[in-house]
N, C-alpha and C positions, 0 to 999 in steps of 0.2 A: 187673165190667166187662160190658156187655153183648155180646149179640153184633155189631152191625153195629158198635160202637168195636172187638172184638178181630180183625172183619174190615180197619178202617180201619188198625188198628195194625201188622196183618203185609203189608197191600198198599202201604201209603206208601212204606216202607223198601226192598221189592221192589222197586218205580220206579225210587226213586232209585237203588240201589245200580247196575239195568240201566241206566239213562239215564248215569251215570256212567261204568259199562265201555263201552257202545259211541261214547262223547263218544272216550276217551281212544283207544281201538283206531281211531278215524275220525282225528283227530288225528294218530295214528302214522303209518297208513296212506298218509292225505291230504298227509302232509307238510307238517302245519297247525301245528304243533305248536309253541310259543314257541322261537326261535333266540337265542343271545348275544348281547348287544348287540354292535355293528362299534366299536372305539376310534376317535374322535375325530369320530363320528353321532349325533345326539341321539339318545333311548333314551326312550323312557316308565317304564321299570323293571320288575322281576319283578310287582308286580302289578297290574295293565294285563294285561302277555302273559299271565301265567297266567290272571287271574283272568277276561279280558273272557269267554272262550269258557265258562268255569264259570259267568257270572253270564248269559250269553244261555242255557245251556241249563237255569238254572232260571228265568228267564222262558217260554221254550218250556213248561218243563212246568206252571208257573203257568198257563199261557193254556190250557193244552189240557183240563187240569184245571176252571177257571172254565165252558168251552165243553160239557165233558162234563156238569158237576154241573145247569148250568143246563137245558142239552137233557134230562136227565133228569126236571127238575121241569116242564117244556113238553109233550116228548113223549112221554118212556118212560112218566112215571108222574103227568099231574098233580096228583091226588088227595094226592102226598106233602105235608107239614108243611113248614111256615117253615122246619126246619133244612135240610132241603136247601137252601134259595136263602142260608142264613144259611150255608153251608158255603161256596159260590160266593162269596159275599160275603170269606172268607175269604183264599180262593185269590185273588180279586181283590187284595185288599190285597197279596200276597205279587207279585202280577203288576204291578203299579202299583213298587212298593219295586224291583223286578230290572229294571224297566225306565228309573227313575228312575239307578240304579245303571250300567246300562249308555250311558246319557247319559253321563257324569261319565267311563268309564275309554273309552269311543267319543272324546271330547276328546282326554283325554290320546293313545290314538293316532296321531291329528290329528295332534297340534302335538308327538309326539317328547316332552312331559315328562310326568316324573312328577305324579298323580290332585291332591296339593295343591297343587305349582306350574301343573299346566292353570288348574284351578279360581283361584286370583290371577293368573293371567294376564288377569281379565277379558273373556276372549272367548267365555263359557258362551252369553249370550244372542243373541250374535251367530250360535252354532254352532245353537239352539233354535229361532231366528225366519226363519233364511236358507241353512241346511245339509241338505239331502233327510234325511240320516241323522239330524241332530237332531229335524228337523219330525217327524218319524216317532215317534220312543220318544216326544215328546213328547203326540204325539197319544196314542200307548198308553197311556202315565201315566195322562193327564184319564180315558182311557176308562176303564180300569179303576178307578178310584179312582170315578168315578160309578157303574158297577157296586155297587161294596164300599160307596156311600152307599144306593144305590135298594135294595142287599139290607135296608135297615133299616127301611123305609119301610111304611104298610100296607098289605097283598096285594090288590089291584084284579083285575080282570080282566087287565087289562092289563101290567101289570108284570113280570110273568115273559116273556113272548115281548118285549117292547121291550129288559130286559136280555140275553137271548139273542142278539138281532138286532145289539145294539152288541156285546156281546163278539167275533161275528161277526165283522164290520165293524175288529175291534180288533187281529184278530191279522196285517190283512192288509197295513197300512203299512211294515211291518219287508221284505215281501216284495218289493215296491214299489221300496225302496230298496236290495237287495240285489244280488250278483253277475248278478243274469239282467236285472239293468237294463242294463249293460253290457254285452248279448250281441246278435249282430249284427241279429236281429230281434229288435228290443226289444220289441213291443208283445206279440207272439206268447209270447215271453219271460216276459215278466214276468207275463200274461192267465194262463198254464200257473204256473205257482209257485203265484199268488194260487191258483186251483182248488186244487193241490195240496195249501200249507198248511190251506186250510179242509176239505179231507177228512181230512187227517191229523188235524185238531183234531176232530172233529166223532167220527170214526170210534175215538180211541184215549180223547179224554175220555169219549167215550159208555161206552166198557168200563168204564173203572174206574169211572164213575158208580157203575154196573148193581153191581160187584162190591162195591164200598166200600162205596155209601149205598143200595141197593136191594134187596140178596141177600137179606134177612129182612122186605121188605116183601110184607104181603097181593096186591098186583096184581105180583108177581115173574115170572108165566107172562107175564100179559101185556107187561109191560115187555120180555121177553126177546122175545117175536114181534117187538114193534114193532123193535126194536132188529134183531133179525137181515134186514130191509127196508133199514133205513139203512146198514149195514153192506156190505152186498152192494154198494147204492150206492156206499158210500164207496171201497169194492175198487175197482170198474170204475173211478170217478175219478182214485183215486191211480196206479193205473197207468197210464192215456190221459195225463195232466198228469205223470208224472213221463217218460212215455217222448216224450209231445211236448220237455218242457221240455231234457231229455237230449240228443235230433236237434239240437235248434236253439243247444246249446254242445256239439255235437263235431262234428257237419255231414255225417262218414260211420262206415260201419259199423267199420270195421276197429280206430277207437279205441276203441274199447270194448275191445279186450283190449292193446291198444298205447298207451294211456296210464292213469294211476291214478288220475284222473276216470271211465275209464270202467271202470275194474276195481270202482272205487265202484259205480257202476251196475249192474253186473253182482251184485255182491253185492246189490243193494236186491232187484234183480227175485227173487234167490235168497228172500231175506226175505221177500220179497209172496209170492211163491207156498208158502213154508211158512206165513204166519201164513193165507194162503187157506184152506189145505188145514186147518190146525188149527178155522178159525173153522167151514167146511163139517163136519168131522167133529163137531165137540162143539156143533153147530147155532145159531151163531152165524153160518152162512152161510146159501145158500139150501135149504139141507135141512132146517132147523128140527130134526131127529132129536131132539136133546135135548131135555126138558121139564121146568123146575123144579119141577114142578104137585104134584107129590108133598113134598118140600120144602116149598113152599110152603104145601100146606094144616095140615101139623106146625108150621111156622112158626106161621100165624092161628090154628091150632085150642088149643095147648097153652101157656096162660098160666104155665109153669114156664121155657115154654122163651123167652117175651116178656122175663121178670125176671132172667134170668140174664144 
């Protein structure tokens, strides 16, 4: 096995396993967590509740995944090979399938039945062409699924930043349609999320790019500079759009520790300023301190260490 697959091999399962723990500890916390059905209420069933929040957050990580691998082969590192955009291409497919997915058990929540009776209910197209939250995944699908086709296609100049741009563009109708639509300044609302999401994606697929498909690539130093710019960027982002979007669904200070949306909150900012402080120390912030440059030239230089 080589090395950037035994990199890929131990950083996948890392993801997931954390994207998993903090799904359920948010869930617990948030009091999101699937409830009993009430006797004598329609019910969608155990998988619906279970499964909707498990199959949105491996969309989420599909998308951010797809947004990092692509930004990598645009920005960090053009010079890389087809398999990067053909990795993307992957993560697309998996992003198109989880959102495809999440159409079908988003129904069922709808209408109260269970994933096979929504779906013979007949009202899938109805929910696709006329329901904000269908219009939405549906737009994701097409997006991604055209991603996972242009990954196939031969590399123009153009092609890699046009995919980039639509994966962009892809991750942001889900946000559109969600909870900060409904919040009393909608526009402000929803403006702050979209930022949001797109930093998050931009800022955490960029890592694992860097780490998964980059770490044993010749332009590694330089991937890492660029990347510690964007980053920094994505910092100051996520925090102005996640602390706008925060003000404008609790409205004053004091919920922040008086209700468990804002105890959410307070936990994230905890989160931003340790993964700050990590990204600045191991120069993935604006210190740069770290330098792969040594790594890296052992990497290029030592064709034993390319074949292993």
């Amino acid at each position: 096995m080589t090395t950037p697959q035994r990199h890929r091999g131990v950083v996948a399962p890392a993801v997931a396993a954390t994207a998993f723990a903090v799904l359920a500890l948010a869930l617990w916390f948030g009091g999101g967590r699937p409830q009993p059905a009430i006797q004598g209420l329609p019910s969608p069933g155990a998988l619906t509740t279970w499964g909707l929040p498990v199959v949105r957050l491996v969309h989420d990580v599909c998308a951010a995944a797809t947004v990092g691998v692509l930004l990598a082969a645009v920005v960090l590192a053009p010079a890389s090979g087809r398999g990067v955009v053909r990795a993307a291409g992957a993560w697309a497919l998996g992003w198109a399938a989880s959102a495809a997915v999440t159409e079908v058990l988003t129904l069922s929540d709808f209408l109260g039945l269970p994933p096979g009776d929504a779906l013979r209910s007949g009202a899938l197209s109805a929910f696709l062409f006329h329901i904000p939250q269908g219009q939405a995944f549906l737009t994701v699908t097409l997006a991604a699924l055209a991603i996972a086709a242009g990954s196939l296609l031969p590399h123009g100049p153009l092609l890699r930043p046009v995919l980039l741009a639509v994966a962009l563009l892809a991750v942001l109708p889900p946000a559109y349609v969600g909870h900060s639509a409904s919040a009393a300044d909608h526009n402000l609302a929803v403006l702050s999320l979209m930022a949001h999401v797109a930093a998050v994606a931009l800022w955490t697929g960029g890592l694992y790019a860097l780490v998964a498909h980059l770490r044993a690539a010749p332009g590694l130093t330089v991937a890492v500079r660029r990347f510690s710019t964007l980053a920094l960027g994505c910092f100051a982002a996520v925090g102005a759009s996640g602390a706008l979007n925060a003000w404008v669904r609790l409205g004053s200070v004091p919920l922040l520790w008086q209700s468990r949306y804002g105890q959410l909150v307070l936990a994230k900012i905890a989160a931003l300023a340790v993964l700050g402080w990590f990204g600045w120390r191991h120069g993935a912030g604006p210190s740069g301190r770290w330098s792969p440059a040594e790594p890296a030239r052992r990497s290029s230089a030592s064709p034993a260490a390319r074949s292993r």
